[in-house]
N, C-alpha and C positions, 0 to 999 in steps of 0.2 A: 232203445227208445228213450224220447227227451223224458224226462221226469215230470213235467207239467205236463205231458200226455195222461202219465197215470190215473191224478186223482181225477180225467174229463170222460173217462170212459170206466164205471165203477155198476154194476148189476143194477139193477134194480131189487128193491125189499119188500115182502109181502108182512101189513103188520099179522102179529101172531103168530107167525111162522116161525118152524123151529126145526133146522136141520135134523135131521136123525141119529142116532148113534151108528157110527160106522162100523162096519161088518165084515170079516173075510167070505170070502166065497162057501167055504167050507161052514161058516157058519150060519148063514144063510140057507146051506142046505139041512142044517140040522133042526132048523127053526120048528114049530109045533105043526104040523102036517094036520090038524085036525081045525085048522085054521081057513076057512072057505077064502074070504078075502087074501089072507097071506098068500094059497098057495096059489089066486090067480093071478096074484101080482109079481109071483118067482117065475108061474107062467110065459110071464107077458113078455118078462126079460130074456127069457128061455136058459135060463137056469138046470142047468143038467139036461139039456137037448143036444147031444152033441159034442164031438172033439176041440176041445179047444184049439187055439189059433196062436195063444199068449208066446210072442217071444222071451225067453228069460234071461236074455242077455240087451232088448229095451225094456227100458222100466218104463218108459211112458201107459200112463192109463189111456190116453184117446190120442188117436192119431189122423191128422187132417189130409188126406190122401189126393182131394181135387175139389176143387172149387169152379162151378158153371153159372153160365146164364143160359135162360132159356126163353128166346122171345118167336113169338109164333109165327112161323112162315120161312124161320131162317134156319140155318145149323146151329147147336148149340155152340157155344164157346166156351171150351173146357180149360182147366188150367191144372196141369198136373204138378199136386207139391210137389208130388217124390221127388220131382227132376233136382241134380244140384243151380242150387241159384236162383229157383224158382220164384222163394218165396221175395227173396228180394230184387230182382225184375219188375215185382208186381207193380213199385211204386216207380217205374220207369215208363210201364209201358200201358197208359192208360186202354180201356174199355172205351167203343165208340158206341151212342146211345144217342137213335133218331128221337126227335126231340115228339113229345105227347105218346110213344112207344108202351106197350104194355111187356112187362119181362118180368120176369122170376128168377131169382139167385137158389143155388140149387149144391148141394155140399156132400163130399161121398167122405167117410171115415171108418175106424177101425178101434174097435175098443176092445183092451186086453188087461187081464188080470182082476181086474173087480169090477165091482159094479160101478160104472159110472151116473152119479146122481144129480139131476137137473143142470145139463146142459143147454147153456145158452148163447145164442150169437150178441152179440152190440157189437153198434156201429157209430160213428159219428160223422158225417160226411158237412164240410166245409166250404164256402170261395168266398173269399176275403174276409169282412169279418163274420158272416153271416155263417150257422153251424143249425146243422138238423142231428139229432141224436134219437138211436131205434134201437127195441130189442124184441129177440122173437126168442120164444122159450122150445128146445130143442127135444127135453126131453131125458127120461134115465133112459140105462141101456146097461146088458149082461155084456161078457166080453163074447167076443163075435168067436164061430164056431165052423169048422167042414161044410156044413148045411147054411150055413147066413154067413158069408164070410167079410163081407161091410153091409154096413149101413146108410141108406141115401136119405136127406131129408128137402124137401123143398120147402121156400117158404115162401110165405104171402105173397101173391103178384103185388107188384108196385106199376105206376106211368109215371113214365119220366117227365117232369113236367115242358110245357110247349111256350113260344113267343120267344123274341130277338131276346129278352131280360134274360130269359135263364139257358140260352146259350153259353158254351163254354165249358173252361177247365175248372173241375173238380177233385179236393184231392178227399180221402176218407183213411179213418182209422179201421179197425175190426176186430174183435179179438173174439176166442171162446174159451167160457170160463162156465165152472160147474156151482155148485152146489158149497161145497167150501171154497170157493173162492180161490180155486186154482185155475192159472191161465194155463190152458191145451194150447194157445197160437196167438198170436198177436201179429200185426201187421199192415203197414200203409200200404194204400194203392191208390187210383185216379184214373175216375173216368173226363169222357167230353160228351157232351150235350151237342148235336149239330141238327140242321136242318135238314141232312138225311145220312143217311149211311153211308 
């Protein structure tokens, strides 16, 4: 990825916010049990629910397993990472998108080995000079388990916008990045805006 991609797609900052001290799993489980809050929040992540999933020979903490759209009335349109080559296709083989269309982008993943902490998507989607920049806040997450074995999140419907102007080729950036500001995936793609499907 070009380097002046970098600093154009960087989280967003909450003032006052202050990441956490980071934790092993095992220590997490050992945290004060007499804690109502703590322990519905080990809860939530399901923390000791379960055989774990963790490969120990990938080290990735979160892994991006398929990216969809979902617009009503149609089949969804899935895009499987795992495939080799997939990710980079993406930016080949744009998304067709009837123009005023209501859709939702919709993401299946895999989290292994700790806790993953505030995950988030950004995007910046671009044609010519003109650039729109989003981000949806994804969420923490325990490592996935025999009983939960991914995770699917969808997010906010969007409408594509309508009229001859915003017809056309669009290209976008994406990435997801946690909480320390590690990148899980990065990656260009492009859609088109048409008059219809």
């Amino acid at each position: 990825m070009p380097a002046e991609h970098e600093d154009d797609l960087q989280a967003e900052t909450t003032a006052g916010f202050k990441v956490g001290e980071k934790k092993t799993l095992d220590e997490y489980q050992q945290l004060d049990q007499n804690d109502e809050s703590l322990r519905k929040w080990k809860e939530s992540l399901g923390l000791g629910a379960g055989t774990t999933l963790s490969d120990p020979n990938d080290p990735r903490k979160c892994i991006i397993l398929s990216l969809g759209l979902e617009v009503a009335g149609r089949p969804d349109i899935i895009i499987d990472l795992r495939a080799p080559g997939a990710v980079e296709a993406l930016k080949e083989k744009p998304f067709t998108i009837k123009e005023g269309a209501e859709f939702r982008m919709k993401v299946e993943f895999k989290v292994q080995h700790e806790i993953l902490a505030g995950l988030k998507y950004l995007q910046k989607v671009s044609r010519g000079p003109i650039s729109n920049k989003m981000q949806e806040m994804m969420g923490s997450y325990g490592p996935n388990t025999a009983e939960k074995p991914t995770y699917e999140k969808k997010f906010e419907p969007e409408t594509a916008p309508s009229g001859f102007a915003f017809r056309g080729h669009y290209k976008a950036l994406s990435k997801f990045v946690d909480d320390d500001n590690h990148t899980h995936l990065q990656f260009e793609w492009s859609f088109d805006i048409k008059k219809d499907w």
